[in-house]
C-alpha positions as CSV (number, residue, x, y, z in Angstrom):
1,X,68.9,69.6,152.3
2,X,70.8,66.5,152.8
3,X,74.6,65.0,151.5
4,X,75.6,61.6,151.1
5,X,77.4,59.7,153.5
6,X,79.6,59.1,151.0
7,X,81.0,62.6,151.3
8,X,84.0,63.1,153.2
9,X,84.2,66.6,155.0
10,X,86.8,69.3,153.6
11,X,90.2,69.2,155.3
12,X,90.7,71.4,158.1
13,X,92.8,74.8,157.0
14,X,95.8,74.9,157.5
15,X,97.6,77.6,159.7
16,X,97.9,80.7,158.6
17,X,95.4,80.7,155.4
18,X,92.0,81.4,155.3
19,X,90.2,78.3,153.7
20,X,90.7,75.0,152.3
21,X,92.4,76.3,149.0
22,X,95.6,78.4,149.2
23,X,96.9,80.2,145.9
24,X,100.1,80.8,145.3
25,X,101.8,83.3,142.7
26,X,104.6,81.5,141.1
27,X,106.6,83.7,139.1
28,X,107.8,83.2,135.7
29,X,111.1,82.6,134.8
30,X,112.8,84.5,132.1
31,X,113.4,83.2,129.0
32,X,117.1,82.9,127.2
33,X,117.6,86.0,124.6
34,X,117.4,85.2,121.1
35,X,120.4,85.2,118.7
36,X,119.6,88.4,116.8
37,X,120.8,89.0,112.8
38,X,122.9,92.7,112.7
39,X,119.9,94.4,111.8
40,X,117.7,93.5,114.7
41,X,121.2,94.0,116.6
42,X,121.4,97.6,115.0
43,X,117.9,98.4,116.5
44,X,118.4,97.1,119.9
45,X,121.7,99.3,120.4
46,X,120.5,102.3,119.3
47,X,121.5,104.9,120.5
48,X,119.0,107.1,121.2
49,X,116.6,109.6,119.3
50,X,114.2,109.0,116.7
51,X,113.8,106.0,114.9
52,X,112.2,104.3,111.9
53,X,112.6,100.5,111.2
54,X,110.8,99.2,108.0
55,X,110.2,95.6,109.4
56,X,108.3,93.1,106.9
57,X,106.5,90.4,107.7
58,X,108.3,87.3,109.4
59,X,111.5,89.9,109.9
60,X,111.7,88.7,113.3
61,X,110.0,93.1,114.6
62,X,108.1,92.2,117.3
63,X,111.5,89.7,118.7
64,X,113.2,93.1,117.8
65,X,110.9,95.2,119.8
66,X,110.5,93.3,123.2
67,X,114.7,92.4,123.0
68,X,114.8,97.2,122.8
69,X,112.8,97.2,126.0
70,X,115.0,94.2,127.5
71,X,118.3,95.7,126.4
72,X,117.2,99.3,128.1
73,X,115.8,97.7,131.3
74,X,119.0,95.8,131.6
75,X,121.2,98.9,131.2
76,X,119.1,100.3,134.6
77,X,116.1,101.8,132.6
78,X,113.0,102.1,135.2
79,X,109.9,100.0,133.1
80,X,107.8,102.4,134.2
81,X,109.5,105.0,132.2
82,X,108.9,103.1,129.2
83,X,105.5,103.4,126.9
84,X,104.8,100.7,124.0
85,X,101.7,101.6,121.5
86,X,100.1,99.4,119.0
87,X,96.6,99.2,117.2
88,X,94.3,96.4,119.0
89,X,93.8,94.4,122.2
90,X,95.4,91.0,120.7
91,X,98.3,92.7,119.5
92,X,98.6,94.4,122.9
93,X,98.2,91.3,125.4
94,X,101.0,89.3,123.3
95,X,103.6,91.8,123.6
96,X,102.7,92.1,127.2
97,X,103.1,88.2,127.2
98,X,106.5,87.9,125.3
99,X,107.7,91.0,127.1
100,X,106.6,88.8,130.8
101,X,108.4,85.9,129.2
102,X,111.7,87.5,128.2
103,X,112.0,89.5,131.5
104,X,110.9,86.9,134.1
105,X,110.4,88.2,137.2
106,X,111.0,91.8,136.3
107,X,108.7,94.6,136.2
108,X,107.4,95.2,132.1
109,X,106.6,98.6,130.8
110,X,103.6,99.5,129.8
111,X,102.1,97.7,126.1
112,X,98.7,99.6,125.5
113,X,96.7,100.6,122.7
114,X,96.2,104.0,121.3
115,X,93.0,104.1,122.4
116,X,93.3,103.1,125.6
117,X,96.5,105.4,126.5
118,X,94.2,108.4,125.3
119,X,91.0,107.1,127.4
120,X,93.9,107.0,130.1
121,X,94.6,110.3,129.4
122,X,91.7,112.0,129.0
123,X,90.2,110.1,132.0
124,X,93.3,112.0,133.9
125,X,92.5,115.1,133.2
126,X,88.7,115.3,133.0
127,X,87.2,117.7,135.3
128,X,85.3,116.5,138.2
129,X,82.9,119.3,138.1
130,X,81.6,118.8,134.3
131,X,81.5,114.9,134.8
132,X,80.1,112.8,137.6
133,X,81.1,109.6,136.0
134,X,83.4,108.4,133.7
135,X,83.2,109.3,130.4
136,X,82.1,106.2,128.5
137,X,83.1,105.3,125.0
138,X,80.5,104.6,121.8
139,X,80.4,101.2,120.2
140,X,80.2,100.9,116.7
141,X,76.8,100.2,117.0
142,X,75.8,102.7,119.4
143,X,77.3,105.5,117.3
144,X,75.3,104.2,114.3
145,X,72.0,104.9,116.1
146,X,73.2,108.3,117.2
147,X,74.2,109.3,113.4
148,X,70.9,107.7,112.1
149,X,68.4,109.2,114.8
150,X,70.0,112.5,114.5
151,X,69.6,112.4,110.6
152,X,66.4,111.0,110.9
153,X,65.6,113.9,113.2
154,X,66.2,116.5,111.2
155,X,63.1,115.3,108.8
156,X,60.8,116.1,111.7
157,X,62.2,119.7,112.6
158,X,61.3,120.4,109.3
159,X,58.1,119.4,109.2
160,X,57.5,120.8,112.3
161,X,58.5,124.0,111.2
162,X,61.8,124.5,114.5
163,X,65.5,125.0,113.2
164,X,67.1,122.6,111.5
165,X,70.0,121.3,109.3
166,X,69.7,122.0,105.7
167,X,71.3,119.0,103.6
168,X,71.1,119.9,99.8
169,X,68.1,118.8,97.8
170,X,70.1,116.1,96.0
171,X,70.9,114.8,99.6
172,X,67.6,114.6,101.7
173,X,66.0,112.1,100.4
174,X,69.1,110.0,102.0
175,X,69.1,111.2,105.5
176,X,67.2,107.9,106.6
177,X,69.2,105.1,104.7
178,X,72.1,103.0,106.5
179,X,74.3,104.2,103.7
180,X,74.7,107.6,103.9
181,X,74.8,107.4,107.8
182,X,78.2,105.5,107.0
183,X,79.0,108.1,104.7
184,X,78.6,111.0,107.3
185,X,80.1,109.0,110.1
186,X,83.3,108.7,108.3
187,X,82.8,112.6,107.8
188,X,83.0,113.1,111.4
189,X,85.8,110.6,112.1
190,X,88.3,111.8,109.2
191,X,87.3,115.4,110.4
192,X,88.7,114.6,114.2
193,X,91.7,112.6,112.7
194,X,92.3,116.1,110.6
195,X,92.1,118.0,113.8
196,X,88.9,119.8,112.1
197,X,86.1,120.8,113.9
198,X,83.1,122.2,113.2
199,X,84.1,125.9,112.4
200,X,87.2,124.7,110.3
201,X,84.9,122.6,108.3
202,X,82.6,125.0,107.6
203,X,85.1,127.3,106.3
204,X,86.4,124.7,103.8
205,X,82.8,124.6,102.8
206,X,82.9,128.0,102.1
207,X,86.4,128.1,100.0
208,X,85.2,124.5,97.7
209,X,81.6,126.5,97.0
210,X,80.5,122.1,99.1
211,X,76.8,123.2,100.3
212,X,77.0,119.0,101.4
213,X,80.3,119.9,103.8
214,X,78.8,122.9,105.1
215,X,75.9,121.1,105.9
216,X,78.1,118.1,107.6
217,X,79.6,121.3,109.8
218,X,76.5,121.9,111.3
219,X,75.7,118.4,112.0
220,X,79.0,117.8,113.3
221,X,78.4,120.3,115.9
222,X,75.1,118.6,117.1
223,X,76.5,115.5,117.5
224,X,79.5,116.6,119.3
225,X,76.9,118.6,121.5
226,X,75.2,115.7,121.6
227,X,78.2,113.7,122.8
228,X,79.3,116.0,125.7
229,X,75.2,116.1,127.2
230,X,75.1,112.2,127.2
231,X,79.0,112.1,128.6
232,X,80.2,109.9,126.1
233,X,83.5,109.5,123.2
234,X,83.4,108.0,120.0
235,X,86.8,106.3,119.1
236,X,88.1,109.1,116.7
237,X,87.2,112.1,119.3
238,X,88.9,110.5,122.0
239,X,91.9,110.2,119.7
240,X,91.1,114.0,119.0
241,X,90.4,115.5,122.9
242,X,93.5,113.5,123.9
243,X,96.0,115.2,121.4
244,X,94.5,118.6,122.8
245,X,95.7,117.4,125.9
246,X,98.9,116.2,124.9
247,X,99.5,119.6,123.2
248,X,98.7,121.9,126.2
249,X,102.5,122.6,127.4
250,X,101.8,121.9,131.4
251,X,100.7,118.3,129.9
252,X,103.3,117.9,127.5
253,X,106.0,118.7,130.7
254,X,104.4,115.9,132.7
255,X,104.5,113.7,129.9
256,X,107.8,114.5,129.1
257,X,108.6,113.6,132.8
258,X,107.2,110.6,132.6
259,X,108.3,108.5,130.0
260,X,111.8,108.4,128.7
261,X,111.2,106.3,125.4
262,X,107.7,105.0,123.4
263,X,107.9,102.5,120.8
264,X,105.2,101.6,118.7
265,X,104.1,99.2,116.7
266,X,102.8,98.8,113.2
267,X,103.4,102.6,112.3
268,X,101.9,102.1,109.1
269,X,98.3,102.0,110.6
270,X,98.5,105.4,112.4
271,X,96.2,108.1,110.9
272,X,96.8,111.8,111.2
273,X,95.8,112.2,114.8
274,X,97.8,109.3,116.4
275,X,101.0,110.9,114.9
276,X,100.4,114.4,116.6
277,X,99.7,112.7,120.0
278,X,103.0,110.9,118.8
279,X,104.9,114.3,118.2
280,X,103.6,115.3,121.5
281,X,104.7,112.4,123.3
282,X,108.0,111.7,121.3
283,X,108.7,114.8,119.1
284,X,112.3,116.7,118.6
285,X,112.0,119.4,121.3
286,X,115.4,120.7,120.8
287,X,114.2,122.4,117.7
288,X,112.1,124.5,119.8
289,X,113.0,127.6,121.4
290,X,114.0,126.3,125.1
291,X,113.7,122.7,124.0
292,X,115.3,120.0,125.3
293,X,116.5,117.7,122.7
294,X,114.1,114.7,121.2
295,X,112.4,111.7,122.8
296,X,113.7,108.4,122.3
297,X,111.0,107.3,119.5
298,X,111.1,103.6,118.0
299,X,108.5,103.1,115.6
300,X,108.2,99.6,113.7
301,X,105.9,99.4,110.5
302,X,105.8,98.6,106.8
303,X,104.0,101.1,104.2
304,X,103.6,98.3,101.9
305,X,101.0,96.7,104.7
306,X,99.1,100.0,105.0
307,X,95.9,98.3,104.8
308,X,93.1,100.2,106.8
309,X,93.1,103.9,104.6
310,X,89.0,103.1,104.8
311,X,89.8,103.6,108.9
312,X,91.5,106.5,108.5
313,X,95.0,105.1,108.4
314,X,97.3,107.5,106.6
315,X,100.5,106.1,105.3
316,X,102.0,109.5,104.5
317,X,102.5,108.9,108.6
318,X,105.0,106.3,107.8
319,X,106.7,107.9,105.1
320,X,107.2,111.4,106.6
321,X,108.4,110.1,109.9
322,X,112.0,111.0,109.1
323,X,110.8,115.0,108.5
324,X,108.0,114.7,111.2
325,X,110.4,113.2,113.9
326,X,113.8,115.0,113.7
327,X,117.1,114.3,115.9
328,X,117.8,117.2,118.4
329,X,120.3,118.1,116.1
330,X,117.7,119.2,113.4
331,X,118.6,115.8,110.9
332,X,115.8,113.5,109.6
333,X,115.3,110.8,111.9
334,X,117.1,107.7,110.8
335,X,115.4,104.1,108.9
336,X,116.8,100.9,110.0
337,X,115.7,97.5,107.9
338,X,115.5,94.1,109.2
339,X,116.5,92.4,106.4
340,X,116.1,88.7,106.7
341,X,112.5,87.1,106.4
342,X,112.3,83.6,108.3
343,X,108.5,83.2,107.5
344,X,108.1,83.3,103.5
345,X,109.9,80.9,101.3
346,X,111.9,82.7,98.4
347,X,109.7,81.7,95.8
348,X,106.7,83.6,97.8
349,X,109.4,86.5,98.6
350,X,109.8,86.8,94.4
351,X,106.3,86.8,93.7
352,X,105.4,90.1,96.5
353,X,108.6,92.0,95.0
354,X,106.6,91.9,91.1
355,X,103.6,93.3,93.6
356,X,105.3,96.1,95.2
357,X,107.4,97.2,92.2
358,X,104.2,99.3,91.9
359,X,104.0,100.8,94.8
360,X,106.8,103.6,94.9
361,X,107.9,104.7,98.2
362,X,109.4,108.3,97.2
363,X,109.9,110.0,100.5
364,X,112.3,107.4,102.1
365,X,116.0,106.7,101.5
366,X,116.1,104.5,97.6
367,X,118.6,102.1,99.4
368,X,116.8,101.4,102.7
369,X,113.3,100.7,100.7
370,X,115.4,98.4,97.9
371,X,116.8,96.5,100.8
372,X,112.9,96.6,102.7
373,X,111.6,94.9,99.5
374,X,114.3,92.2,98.9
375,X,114.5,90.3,101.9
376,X,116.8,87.6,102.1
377,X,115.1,84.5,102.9
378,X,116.5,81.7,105.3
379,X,114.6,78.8,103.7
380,X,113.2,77.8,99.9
381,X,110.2,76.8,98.2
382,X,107.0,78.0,98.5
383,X,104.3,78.6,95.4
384,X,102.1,81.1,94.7
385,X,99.3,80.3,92.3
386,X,96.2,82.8,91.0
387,X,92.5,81.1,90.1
388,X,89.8,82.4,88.6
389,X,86.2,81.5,89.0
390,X,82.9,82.0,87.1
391,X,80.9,82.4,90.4
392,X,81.3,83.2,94.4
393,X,79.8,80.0,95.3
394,X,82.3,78.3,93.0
395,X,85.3,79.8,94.5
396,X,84.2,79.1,97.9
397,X,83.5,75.3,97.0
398,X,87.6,75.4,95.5
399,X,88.5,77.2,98.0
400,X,87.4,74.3,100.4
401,X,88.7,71.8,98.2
402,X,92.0,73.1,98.2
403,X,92.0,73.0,101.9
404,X,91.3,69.6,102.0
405,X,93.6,68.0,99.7
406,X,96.7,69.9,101.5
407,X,95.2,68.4,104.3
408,X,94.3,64.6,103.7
409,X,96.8,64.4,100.4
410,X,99.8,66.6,101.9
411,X,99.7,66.4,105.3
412,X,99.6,70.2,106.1
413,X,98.1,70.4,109.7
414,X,94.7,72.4,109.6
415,X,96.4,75.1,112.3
416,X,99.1,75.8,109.5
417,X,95.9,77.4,106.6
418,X,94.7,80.5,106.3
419,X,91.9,82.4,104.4
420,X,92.1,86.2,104.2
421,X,89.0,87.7,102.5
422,X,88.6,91.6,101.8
423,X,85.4,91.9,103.4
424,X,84.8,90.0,106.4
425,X,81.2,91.3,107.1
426,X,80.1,90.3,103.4
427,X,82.1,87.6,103.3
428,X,83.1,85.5,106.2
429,X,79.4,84.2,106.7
430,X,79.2,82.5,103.7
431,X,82.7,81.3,103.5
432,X,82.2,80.0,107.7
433,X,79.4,77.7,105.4
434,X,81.2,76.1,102.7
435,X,84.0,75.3,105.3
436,X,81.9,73.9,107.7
437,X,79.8,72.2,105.4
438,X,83.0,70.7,103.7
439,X,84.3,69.3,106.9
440,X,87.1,71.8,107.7
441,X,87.6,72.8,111.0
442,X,87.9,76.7,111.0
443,X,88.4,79.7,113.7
444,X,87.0,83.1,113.0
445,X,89.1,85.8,114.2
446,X,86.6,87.6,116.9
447,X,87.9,91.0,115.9
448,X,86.3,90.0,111.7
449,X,83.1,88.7,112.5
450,X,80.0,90.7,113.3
451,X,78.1,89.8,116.7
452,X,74.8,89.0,114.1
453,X,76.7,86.4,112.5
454,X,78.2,84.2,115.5
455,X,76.5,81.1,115.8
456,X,75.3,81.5,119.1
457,X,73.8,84.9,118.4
458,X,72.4,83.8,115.2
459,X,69.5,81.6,116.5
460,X,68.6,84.2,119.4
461,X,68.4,86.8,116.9
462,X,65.7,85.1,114.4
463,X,63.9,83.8,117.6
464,X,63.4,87.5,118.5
465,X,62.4,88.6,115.5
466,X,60.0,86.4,115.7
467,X,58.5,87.5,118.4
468,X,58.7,91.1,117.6
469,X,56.9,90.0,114.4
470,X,54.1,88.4,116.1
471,X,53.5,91.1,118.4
472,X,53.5,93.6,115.7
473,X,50.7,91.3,113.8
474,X,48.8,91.1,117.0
C-alpha cells in the first residue's frame, strides 16, 4: 500500500496525551433564570408536600419545572435526591438539556421515563439465581408475534386432541386475524395497568356470567408463563412487577431514603399503574400507622390534553390526585394554575374555551379549573378556521395548498407549520405524499411513523418480498 508524497506525516503528540487528538470537556455555563409570572413563582416556592399544577399549553410548565429543581438545588438540595418522570425519550432528553443549561456546571437530578425508572428498578432487584441475563423488554412488534402465535397455537392443540384454551364459539373463528390479537393484547395491558392478574380476572369472569374474559384469564397466564421461560417484559408488566416492588415495605424504605422529592411531568397521561408506583414513591405516609409525613410530589399536567385513553392513560389519575395524594396532615393535596399562555393568540385561546365548555372537570376545585381554562394571553390575533371536504385525497391536496400560500404569499417560515392527524399509521403515509409531491419540505416525528413506512425501509421491504415471492414460486 502506498501514500502520496504529498502527504505530510501527523504531528508528533504532544506531552502528556496519548495521540495526535486531545479532547477536552468544556463545561457549560449556566444560563440567567427567567423572570417568572406569580403563578410559576407560587410553584417554585412551594413549600413542600403534594402538589397539583394544571399547566396548559404555552404556560411556560416545563420553565416552571426545571426553575423547582434549580430553586431546591440552590437552597443545598443533593440532585441526586431528586427524581423527574415523564412519558417518552424526547420529552426526557430535553428536560435533561434545559435542566444542564440552567444549572451549568452543577450536578442535574435524574429526568427518566416511567419505563425506564421501573426497568431500573426491576433490574435492581431481580434475582441472580432465576436470571442469567438481563431481563429484556418486548417491542411492539415482538409482542404481536407472541399474542398471534400463541392464539394461532391453540387451533392446533385442539386438533391435536392436548389441553387447550377454550375461546367461545362466537370467538374462534378469530383467533388467527391481526385484529383480535390487538383486541387481546390490550386485554393483557389494561389488566396489568389494573393490577389484575390472571386469577382476579377470572373471578370477574365468573361474577359478569363473560365466558370471552374467562377465556382471556387463561391465556393471560400462558403468556405471562411464556414471558418469565423466554426472560423477557412487555411495557405494561414491567410497569406492573415494578409497582410490586415499590409496594414491598423494605423497598418502599429504600426508596423513601433515597429520594427527597419526584416531579413529573404531563400527569394527565399516567394510567392506573404509574399512579400506584407514584403513591409508592410519593404518597402521604403520615396517614399510616408509624408514617412519616408525605413525599414532596409535584406533578404538572392538563386533563383537558388527556389524549392516549386507547394506551391506557386514565385521566381519573389527574383528577383524583388531590384525594389520592394527601398532605401529612390528612388535607387534599393542593392545585396551583399557571395562568398566562405566551404561545396561543387570544382569538385561538376563545375558540378552545367553546371546546372545553364540554368537558366538565367535577372533582377539582370550580375556581382553579375556571382559571385553567381562561388563560390570559400576552399577545393578539390568531384565527381558527374549520373545512370540510368531499374526499381524503381532496383534503390532503388543501391541506398542501394552504401550506403553501402561508408560505410563498405570507411569509410564515416552513419550521413555524404543523399537521396533527388522529392516526399516524393510517394517515401519515399518504399525507408524507401530497406534501412531498406539492413541494413542502416536511419532518415526520420518528416516535408517529411506522418502521414499514420510512423511506429508506420502504424499498428494502418490497425488494424482499420479492424475493420471498420468487422463492415461494420456485
Amino acid at each position: 500500500m502506498s501514500t502520496s508524497s504529498t502527504t505530510s506525516p501527523h504531528r508528533p503528540a504532544r506531552p502528556g496525551t496519548t495521540g495526535p487528538y486531545r479532547l477536552v470537556r468544556t463545561l457549560p455555563g449556566s444560563v440567567e433564570p427567567p423572570l417568572l409570572d406569580a403563578a410559576q413563582r407560587a410553584v417554585v416556592d412551594h413549600p413542600g408536600g403534594p402538589l397539583l399544577v394544571l399547566a396548559g399549553p404555552g404556560t411556560g410548565k416545563t420553565t416552571t419545572l426545571v426553575e423547582a429543581v434549580a430553586a431546591r438545588i440552590a437552597k443545598g438540595a443533593d440532585p441526586a435526591r431528586l427524581l423527574i418522570l415523564t412519558f417518552s425519550r424526547k420529552a426526557a432528553v430535553e428536560l435533561r438539556d434545559r435542566m444542564a443549561a440552567r444549572l451549568g456546571a452543577a450536578r442535574g437530578p435524574q429526568a427518566t421515563t416511567f419505563h425506564s425508572f421501573c426497568y431500573a428498578l426491576v433490574r435492581a432487584h431481580q434475582d441472580a439465581d432465576l436470571f442469567a441475563d438481563p431481563l429484556r423488554l418486548l417491542s411492539g412488534p415482538e409482542q404481536d408475534v407472541t399474542v398471534r402465535d400463541l392464539l394461532a397455537g391453540q387451533l392446533d392443540l385442539e386438533k391435536e386432541g392436548r389441553p387447550h384454551i377454550r375461546w367461545p364459539d362466537e370467538l374462534r373463528a378469530c383467533l388467527t386475524t391481526r385484529g383480535f390479537a390487538d383486541e387481546v393484547r390490550a386485554v393483557l395491558a389494561r389488566s396489568r395497568e389494573l393490577g389484575l392478574g390472571p386469577d382476579s380476572l377470572a373471578a370477574f369472569a365468573r361474577t359478569t356470567g363473560r365466558p370471552d374474559w374467562g377465556a382471556a384469564a387463561r391465556f393471560l397466564a400462558e403468556y405471562l408463563d411464556v414471558l418469565d421461560a423466554q426472560g423477557v417484559l412487555d411495557y405494561a408488566e414491567l410497569v406492573h412487577r415494578a409497582v410490586l416492588l415499590a409496594e414491598r415495605p423494605e423497598v418502599s424504605a429504600l426508596l423513601a431514603e433515597k429520594y427527597d422529592a419526584v416531579l413529573v411531568d404531563e400527569y394527565q397521561d399516567t394510567d392506573p399503574a404509574q399512579v400506584r408506583l407514584l403513591h409508592a414513591l410519593a404518597g402521604n405516609r403520615g396517614s399510616a400507622p408509624g408514617g412519616g409525613g408525605g413525599r414532596d410530589l409535584i406533578a404538572f399536567g392538563d386533563p383537558d390534553q388527556s389524549i392516549y385513553a386507547f394506551r391506557g392513560a386514565d385521566v381519573n389519575g389527574i383528577l383524583d390526585f388531590p384525594e389520592t395524594f394527601r398532605r401529612a396532615d390528612g388535607a387534599p393535596a393542593p392545585v396551583g394554575v399557571l395562568t398566562t399562555s405566551r404561545r396561543s393568540g387570544d382569538r385561538l385561546l376563545a375558540a378552545t374555551r367553546l371546546l372545553t365548555r364540554r368537558m366538565p372537570l367535577t372533582r377539582l376545585p370550580s375556581a382553579k379549573v375556571r382559571a385553567h381554562r381562561e388563560l390570559r394571553a400576552v399577545r393578539e390575533g390568531g384565527s381558527v378556521e374549520a373545512y370540510t371536504y368531499p374526499t381524503a385525497s381532496t383534503e390532503l391536496d388543501n391541506i398542501a395548498d394552504l401550506l403553501r400560500r402561508a408560505h410563498l404569499e405570507d411569509g410564515v417560515p416552513w419550521s413555524e407549520m404543523a399537521v396533527l392527524v388522529r392516526a399516524g399509521g393510517r394517515t401519515l403515509p399518504s399525507l408524507r405524499r401530497a406534501l412531498t409531491s406539492a413541494g413542502v419540505p416536511l419532518e415526520v416525528d420518528g416516535d408517529d411513523l411506522a418502521l414499514r413506512h420510512e423511506p429508506a425501509v420502504g424499498p428494502l421491504l418490497t425488494a424482499l418480498r420479492a424475493v420471498a415471492e420468487a422463492a415461494v414460486r420456485g
